[in-house]
C-alpha positions as CSV (number, residue, x, y, z in Angstrom):
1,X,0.0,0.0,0.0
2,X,1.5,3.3,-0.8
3,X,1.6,6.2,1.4
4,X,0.3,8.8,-2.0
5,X,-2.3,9.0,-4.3
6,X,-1.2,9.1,-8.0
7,X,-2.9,12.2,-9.7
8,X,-0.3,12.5,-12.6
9,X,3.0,12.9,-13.4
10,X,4.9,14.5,-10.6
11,X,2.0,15.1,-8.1
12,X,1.1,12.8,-6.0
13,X,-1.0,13.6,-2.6
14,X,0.0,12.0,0.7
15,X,-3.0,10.3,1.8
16,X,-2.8,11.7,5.1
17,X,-4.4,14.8,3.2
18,X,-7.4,13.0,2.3
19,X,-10.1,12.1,4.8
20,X,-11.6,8.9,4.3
21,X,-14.8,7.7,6.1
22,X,-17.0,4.2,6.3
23,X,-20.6,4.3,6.4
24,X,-23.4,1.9,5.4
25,X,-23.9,1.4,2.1
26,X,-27.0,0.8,-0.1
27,X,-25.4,-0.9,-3.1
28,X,-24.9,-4.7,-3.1
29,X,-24.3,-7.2,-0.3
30,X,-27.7,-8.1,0.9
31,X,-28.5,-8.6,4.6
32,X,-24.8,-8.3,4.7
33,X,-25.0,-5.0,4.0
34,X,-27.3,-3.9,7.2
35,X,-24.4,-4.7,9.6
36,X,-21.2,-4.0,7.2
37,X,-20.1,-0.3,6.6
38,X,-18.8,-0.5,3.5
39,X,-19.4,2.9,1.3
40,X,-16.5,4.7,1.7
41,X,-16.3,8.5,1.5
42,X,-12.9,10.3,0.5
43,X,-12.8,13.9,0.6
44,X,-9.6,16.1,-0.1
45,X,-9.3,20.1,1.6
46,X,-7.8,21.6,-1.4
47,X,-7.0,24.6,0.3
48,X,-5.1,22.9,3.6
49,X,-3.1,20.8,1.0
50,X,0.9,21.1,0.9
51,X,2.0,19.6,-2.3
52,X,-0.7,21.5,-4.1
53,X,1.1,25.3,-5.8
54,X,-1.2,28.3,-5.3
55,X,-2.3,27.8,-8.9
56,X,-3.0,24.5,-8.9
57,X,-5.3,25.4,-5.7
58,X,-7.3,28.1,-7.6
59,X,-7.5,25.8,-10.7
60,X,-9.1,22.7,-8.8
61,X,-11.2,25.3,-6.2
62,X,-12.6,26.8,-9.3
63,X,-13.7,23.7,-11.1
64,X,-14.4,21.4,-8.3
65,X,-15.2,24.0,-4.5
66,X,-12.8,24.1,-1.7
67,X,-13.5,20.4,-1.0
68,X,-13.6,17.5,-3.4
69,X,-15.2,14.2,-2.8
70,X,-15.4,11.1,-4.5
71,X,-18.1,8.0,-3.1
72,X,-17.8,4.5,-3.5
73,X,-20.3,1.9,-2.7
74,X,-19.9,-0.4,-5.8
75,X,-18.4,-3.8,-4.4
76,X,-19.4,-5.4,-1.4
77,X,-15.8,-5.2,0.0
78,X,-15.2,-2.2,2.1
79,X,-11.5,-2.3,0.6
80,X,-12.4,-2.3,-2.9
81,X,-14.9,0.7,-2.2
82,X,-11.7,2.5,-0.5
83,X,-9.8,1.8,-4.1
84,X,-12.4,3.0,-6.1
85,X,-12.9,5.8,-4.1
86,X,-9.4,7.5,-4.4
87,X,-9.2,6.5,-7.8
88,X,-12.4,8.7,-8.5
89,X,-10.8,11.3,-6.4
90,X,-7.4,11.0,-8.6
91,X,-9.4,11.4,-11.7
92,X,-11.8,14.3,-10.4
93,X,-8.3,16.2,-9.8
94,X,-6.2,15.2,-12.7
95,X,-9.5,16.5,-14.6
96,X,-9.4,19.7,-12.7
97,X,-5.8,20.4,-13.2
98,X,-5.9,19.9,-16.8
99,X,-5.3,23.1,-18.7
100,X,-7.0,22.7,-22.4
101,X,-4.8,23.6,-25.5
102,X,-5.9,27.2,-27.2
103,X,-8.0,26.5,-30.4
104,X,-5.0,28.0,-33.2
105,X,-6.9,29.5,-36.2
106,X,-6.9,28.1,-39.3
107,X,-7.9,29.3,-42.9
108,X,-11.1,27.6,-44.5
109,X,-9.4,25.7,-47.3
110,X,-10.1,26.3,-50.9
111,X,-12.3,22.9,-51.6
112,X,-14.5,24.0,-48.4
113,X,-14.6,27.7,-50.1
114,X,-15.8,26.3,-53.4
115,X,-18.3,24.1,-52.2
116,X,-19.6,26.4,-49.9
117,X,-20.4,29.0,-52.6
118,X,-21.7,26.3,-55.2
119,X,-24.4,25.4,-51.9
120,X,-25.1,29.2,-52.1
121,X,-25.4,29.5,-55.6
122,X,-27.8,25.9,-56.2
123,X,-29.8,27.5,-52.8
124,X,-30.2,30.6,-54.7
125,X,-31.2,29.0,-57.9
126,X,-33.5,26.7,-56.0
127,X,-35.7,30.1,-54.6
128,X,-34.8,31.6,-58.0
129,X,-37.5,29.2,-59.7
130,X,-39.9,29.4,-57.0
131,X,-40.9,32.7,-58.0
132,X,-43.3,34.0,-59.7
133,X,-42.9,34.4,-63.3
134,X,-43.8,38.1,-65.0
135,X,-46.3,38.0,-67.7
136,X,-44.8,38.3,-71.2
C-alpha cells in the first residue's frame, strides 16, 4: 500500500491529506449489508493541501469547491470501495488540473470555399425558380 495517491506525473497527494470515512452502504451485499459499513467517502481540503502550488489550488477550487469528494459503494468489500474511491478522487483532480490547449486558427481551405459557394449559388437558384414568373 502506498503512502500517496497518484494524480499525474509529478504530483502525488499523501493520503494523510485525504479524509476517508466508512458508512453503510446501499449498493450490493444483501442482509450483509445492514451490519457491514462498506461505502467509503474520500474527501480532499484543497486549500489545507501542501503539495498542491497556489495555482493548482485556484485551478481545482474553481472547477471542483474548496472540498472535493469522491463515493464509493460499488463492491461489497469495504477495501475495494476504499480503491475506487481514491481513484475517483485521482481522476476528479487530474481532470481539474488539466489546462485545455488554445483552439490555433486556421484558414477555410479552398475545396470548403468552393463548395460552400456552389451550396449558395444551387440554394439561390432553387428560390430563383420558386418565384413568380412576370407575364410576357
Amino acid at each position: 500500500m502506498t503512502d500517496f495517491l497518484h494524480i499525474r506525473d509529478g504530483l502525488s497527494v499523501p493520503l494523510s491529506e485525504i479524509e476517508i470515512r466508512a458508512s453503510r452502504s446501499s449498493g450490493p451485499g444483501g442482509q450483509h449489508a445492514n451490519v457491514t459499513a462498506s461505502r467509503i467517502e474520500a474527501t480532499f481540503d484543497v486549500r489545507n493541501s501542501s503539495v498542491l502550488s497556489e495555482a493548482q489550488k485556484a485551478r481545482i477550487s474553481a472547477k471542483l469547491g474548496p472540498r472535493v469528494t469522491a463515493v464509493a459503494q460499488d463492491a461489497r468489500s469495504q477495501a475495494r470501495n476504499r480503491e475506487l474511491a481514491l481513484q475517483r478522487l485521482a481522476q476528479r483532480l487530474r481532470d481539474a488540473l488539466h489546462v485545455p490547449r488554445p483552439r490555433t486558427k486556421t484558414k477555410p481551405t479552398a475545396g470548403s470555399k468552393r463548395r460552400r459557394l456552389d451550396d449558395k449559388k444551387r440554394r439561390g437558384q432553387t428560390k430563383e425558380g420558386r418565384r413568380r414568373v412576370d407575364g410576357e
